[in-house]
C-alpha positions in Angstrom: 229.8 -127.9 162.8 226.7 -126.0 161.7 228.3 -123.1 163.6 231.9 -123.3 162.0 230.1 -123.3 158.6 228.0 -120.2 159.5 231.0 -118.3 160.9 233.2 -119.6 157.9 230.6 -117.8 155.5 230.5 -114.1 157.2 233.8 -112.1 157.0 235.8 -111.7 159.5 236.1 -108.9 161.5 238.9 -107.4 163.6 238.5 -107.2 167.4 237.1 -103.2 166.9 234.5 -104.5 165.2 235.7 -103.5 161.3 236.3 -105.8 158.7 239.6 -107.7 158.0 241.6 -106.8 154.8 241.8 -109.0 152.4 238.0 -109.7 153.2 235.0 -109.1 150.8 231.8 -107.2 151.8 228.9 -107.9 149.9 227.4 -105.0 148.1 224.1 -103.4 149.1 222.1 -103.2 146.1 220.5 -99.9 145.4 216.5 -99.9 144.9 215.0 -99.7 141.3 214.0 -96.6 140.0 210.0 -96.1 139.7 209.5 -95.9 135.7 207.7 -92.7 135.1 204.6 -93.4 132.5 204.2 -90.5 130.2 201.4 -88.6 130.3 200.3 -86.9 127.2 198.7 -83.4 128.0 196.4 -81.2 125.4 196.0 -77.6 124.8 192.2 -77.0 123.9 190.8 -73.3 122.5 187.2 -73.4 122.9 186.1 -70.4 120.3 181.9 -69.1 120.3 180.9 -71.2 117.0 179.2 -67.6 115.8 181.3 -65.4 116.3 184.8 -67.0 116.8 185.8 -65.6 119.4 187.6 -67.2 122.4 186.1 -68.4 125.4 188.5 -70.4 127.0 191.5 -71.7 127.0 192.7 -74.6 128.8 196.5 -75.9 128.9 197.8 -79.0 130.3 194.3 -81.2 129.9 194.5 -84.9 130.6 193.6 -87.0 128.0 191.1 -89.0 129.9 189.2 -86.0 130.3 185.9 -85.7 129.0 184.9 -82.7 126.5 180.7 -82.0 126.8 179.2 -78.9 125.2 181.6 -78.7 122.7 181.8 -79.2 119.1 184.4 -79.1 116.3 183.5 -77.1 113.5 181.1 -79.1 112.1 180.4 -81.3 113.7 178.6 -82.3 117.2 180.3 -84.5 120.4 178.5 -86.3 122.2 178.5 -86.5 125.7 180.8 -89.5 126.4 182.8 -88.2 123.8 186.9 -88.7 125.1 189.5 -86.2 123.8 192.3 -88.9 123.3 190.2 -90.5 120.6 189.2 -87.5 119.0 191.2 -87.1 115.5 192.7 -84.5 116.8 196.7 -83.0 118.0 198.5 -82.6 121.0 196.3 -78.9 120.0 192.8 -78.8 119.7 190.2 -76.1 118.6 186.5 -76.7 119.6 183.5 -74.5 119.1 181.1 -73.7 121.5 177.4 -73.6 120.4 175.1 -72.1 123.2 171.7 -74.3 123.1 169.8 -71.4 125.0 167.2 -72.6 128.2 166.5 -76.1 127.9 163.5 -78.1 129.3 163.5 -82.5 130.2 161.9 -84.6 127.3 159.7 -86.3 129.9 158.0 -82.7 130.8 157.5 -81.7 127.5 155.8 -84.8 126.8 153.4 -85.3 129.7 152.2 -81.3 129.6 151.4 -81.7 125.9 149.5 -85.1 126.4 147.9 -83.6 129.5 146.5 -80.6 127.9 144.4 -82.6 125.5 143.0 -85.1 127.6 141.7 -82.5 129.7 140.7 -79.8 127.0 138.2 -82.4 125.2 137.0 -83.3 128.7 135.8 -79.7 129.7 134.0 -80.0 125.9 132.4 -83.6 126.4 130.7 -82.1 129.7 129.8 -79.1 128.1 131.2 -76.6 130.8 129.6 -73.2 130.8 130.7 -70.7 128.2 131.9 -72.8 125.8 128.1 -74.0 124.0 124.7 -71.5 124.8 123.9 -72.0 128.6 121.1 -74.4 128.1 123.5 -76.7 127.2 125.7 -76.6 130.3 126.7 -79.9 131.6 123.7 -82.1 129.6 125.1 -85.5 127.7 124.8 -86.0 123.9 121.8 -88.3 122.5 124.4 -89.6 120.5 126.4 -92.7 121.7 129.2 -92.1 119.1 130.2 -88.8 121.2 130.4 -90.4 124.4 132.6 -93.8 122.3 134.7 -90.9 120.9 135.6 -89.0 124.3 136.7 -92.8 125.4 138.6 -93.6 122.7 140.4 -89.6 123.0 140.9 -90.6 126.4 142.6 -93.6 126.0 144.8 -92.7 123.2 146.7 -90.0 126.0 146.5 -91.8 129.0 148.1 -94.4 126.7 150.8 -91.6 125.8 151.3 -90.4 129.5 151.7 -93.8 130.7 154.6 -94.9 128.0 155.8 -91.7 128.8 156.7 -92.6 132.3 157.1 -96.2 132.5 158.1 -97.2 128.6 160.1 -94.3 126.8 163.8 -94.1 126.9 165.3 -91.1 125.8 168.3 -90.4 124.1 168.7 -87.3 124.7 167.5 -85.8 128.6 166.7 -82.0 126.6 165.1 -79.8 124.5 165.2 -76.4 123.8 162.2 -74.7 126.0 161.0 -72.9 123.0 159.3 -76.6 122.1 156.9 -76.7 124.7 154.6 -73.7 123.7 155.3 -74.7 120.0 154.0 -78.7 120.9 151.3 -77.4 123.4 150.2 -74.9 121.0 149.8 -77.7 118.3 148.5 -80.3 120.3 145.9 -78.4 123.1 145.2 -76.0 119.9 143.7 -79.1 117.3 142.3 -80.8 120.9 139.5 -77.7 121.4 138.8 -77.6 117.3 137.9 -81.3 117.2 136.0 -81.3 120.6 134.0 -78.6 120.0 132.6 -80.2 116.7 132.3 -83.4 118.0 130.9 -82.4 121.6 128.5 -80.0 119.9 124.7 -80.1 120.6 124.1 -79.9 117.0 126.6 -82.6 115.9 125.2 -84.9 113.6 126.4 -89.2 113.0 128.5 -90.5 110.6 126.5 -91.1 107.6 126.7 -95.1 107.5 126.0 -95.5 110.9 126.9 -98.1 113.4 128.4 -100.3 110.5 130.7 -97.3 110.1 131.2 -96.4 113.7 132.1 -100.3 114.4 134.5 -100.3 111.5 136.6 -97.5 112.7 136.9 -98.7 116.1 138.3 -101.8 115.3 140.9 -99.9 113.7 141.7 -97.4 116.0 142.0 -100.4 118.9 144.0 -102.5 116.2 146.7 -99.1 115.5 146.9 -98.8 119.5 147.8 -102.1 120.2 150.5 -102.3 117.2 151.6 -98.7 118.6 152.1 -100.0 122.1 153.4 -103.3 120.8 156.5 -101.1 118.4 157.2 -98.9 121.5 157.4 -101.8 124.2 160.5 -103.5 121.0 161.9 -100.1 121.3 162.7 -99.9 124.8 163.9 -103.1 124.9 166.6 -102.5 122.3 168.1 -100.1 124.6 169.6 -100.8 127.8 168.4 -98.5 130.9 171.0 -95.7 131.1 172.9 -96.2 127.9 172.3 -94.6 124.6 173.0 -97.7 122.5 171.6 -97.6 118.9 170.7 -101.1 117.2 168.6 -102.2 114.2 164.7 -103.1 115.5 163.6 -106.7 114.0 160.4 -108.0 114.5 159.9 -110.2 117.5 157.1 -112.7 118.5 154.3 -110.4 118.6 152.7 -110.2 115.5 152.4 -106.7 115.2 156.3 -106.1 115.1 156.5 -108.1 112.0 155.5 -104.4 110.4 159.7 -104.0 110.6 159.7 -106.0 107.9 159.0 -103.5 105.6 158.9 -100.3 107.1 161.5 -98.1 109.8 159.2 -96.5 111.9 156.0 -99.0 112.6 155.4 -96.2 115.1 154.3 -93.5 113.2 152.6 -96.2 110.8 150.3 -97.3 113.7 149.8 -93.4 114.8 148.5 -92.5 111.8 146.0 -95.9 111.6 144.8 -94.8 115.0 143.7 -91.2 113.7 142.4 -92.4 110.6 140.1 -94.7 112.2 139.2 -91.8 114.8 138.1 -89.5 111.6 136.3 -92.4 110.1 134.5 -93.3 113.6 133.6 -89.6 114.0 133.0 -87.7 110.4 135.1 -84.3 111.7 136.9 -82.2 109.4 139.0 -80.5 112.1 139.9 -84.6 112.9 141.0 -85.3 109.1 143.4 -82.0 109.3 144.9 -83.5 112.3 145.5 -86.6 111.0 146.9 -84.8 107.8 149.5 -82.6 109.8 150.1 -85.1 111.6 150.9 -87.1 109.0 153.2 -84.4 107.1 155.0 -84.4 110.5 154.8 -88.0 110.8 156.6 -88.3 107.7 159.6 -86.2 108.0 160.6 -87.9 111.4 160.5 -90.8 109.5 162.5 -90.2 106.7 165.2 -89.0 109.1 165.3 -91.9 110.8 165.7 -93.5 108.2 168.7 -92.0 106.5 170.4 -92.2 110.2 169.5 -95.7 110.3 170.8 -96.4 106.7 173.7 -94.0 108.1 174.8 -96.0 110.9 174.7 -99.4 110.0 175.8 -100.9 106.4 173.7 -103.9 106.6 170.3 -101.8 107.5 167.4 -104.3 105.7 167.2 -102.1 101.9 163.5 -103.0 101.7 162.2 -100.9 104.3 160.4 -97.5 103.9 160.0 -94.8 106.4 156.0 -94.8 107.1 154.4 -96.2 104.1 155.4 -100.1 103.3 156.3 -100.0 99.3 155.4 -96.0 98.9 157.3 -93.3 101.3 
């Protein structure tokens, strides 16, 4: 029976092997046609942004591609920048600003930390050439010289250590023309405070160890906070990504400084250097402290104005450096 049914069910076929008339064949059914996605492609210009003329052009671009070292007129990509969500056409003109030899963040950073650290040294020793020859390699009577050289020395192996194992840096560049300007700040104000405070005819602060005691617990108490606000930092950003978010103070009691000011950093920084003038009486220290300061300050306030840029909820009562006055 099962075999009647199975012939019954196939057409029936002539001796020669073809079909019977008056029999249906089934139909072969044809494959489906693939569907095509569309692929949207871009025409780019890439003009010099000084003198407009063209570098480049490039037809039939992807939109998945990725534009770097570009910029539309005006305004800066960034590196993970994507054409297809650029406000831009099917045709696109970008600028192309040359940024000239650049140099790593990380070595600009350790050679200017390095060179004062071991300019003030060569002074604290007294190498030969720098004070009259009978002073070559003696020690000062004076045991605020010798606190002083230890409190330099901490402050940039301090900066050399965050350098390597705290810092995250947004961008992995600068212009090489920064190094000799930062080195020429930093090694420069290094030799003009160590040769006054190293010298064999320096003289104590005028209050004396009430003074000197004073002053160091203010320069410890600005390190720690300045570690403290750079260690909060760090861990706002992910390694490897350039995310931006809004610093809040954490459990460490010298974060709670966000509370009323953007950049605790520089507050701390500048702490630190006043308590190192106050602990050593040295004009060339207090004009430092000053220009650093000035400098201090206009980091700041561009921070700020990103920060109050970027996100519409950014705390109103902050200021840049100064709680309450700048």
């Amino acid at each position: 029976m099962d075999t009647l049914a199975l012939e019954a069910t196939q057409p029936k076929k002539a001796q020669n092997g073809a079909p019977v008339p008056g029999t249906s064949t089934p139909a072969k059914r044809k494959p489906a046609k693939k569907i095509k996605k569309a692929v949207v492609f871009f025409e780019v210009e890439i003009l010099d942004a000084k003198t407009k003329d063209k570098l480049c052009f490039l037809d039939k671009l992807a939109f998945a591609d990725v534009l770097w070292a570009c910029c539309a007129e005006g305004k800066s990509l960034k590196d993970e920048d994507v054409l297809q969500y650029l406000p831009v056409g099917t045709t696109a003109t970008f600028y192309f600003r040359d940024l000239g030899a650049q140099i790593s963040w990380v070595t600009v950073f350790l050679t200017e930390y390095a060179g004062p650290l071991l300019i003030y040294l060569m002074f604290y020793f007294r190498v030969p050439f720098i004070y009259a020859s009978k002073y070559d390699f003696t020690t000062s009577k004076h045991w605020v010289v010798h606190l002083a050289c230890m409190c330099h020395s901490f402050h940039y192996v301090k900066r050399l250590l965050e350098t390597l194992f705290v810092h995250r840096f947004s961008h992995g560049t600068m212009p090489l023309r920064n190094i000799f300007k930062n080195c020429t700040y930093y090694w420069g104000f290094a030799a003009w405070m160590a040769y006054y405070i190293n010298h064999p005819l320096y003289t104590p602060p005028i209050y004396g160890e009430q003074q000197i005691r004073l002053a160091l617990i203010v320069f410890l108490f600005c390190q720690i906070g300045n570690f403290s606000i750079h260690i909060a930092l760090r861990n706002l950003r992910p390694p490897g990504s350039k995310t931006r978010k809004i610093p809040y103070p954490t459990k460490n009691p010298f974060t709670w400084i966000f509370l009323l000011v953007s950049c605790p950093n520089y507050t701390y920084e500048l702490g630190s250097w006043l308590g190192f003038t106050l602990m050593t009486q040295c004009l060339p220290v207090a004009a430092f402290t000053l220009v650093g300061f000035i400098q201090m300050t206009v980091w700041a306030k561009g921070k700020h104005r990103s920060y109050l840029k970027e996100f519409r909820d950014y705390p109103t009562l902050r200021s840049p450096i100064l709680p309450f006055i700048l």
